[in-house]
N, C-alpha and C positions, 0 to 999 in steps of 0.2 A: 486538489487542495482541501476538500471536504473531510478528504482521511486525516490529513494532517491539522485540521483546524480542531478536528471533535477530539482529537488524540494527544492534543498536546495544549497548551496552555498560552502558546505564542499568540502577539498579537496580530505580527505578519505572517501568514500562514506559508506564502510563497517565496519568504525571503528563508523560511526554514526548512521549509523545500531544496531551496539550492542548496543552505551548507551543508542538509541532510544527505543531500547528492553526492556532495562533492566526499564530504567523509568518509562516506561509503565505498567508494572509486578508489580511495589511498586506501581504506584498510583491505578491500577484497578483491578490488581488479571490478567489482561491478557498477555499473552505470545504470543507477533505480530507472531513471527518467525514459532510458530506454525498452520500458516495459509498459510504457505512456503511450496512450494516442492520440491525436486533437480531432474533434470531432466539433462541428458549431452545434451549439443548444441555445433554446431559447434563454433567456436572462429574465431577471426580474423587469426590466423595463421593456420588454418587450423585444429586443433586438437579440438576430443569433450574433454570439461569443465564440469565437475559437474558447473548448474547455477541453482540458486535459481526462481522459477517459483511462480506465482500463479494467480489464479480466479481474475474476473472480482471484486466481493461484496466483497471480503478479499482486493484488490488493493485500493479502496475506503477506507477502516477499517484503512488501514496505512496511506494512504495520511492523515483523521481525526489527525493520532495522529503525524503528522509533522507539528513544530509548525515553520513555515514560511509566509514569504509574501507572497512567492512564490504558495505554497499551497491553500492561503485562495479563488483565484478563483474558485477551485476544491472545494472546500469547499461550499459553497457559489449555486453553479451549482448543487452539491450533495441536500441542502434542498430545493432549486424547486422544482426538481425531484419528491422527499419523496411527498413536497405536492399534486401535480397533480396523483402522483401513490395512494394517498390513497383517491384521489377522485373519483375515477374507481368505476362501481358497476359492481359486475358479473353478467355473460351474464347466468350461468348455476349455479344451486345449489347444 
């Protein structure tokens, strides 16, 4: 929820979560959340949370499908990236 909180403007960050989910599942056949893992962390008050985790290339994969201003820098920083990575030639075969 932290991606989605800093990325968007929502006040319910989990409720944006779901339709974000869900609209992504009709337009691609993909299901974000399953790129999700729960894992307990500590919380502010001191108690472990089941919190939603995940990987560095899944975290990119959802920023793609938030569709903000706020986003489009991550966006944007994401296909430089792509191009310079697929200019690499390997060192071994």
């Amino acid at each position: 929820m932290d991606i989605i909180e800093a990325l968007t403007d929502s006040n319910k960050p989990r409720d944006y979560w779901y339709r974000m989910n869900r609209r992504e599942k009709e337009a691609s056949g993909i299901e974000l959340s399953t790129f999700c893992r729960r894992l307990k962390l500590k919380a502010r008050d001191g108690k472990l949370r089941e919190t939603d985790i995940v990987n560095t290339e899944n975290a990119f994969r959802i920023i793609q499908s938030i569709p903000s201003p706020k986003a489009e820098p991550f966006k944007r920083w994401q296909d430089i990236i792509k191009g310079k990575i697929s200019n690499f030639v390997p060192l071994c075969s």
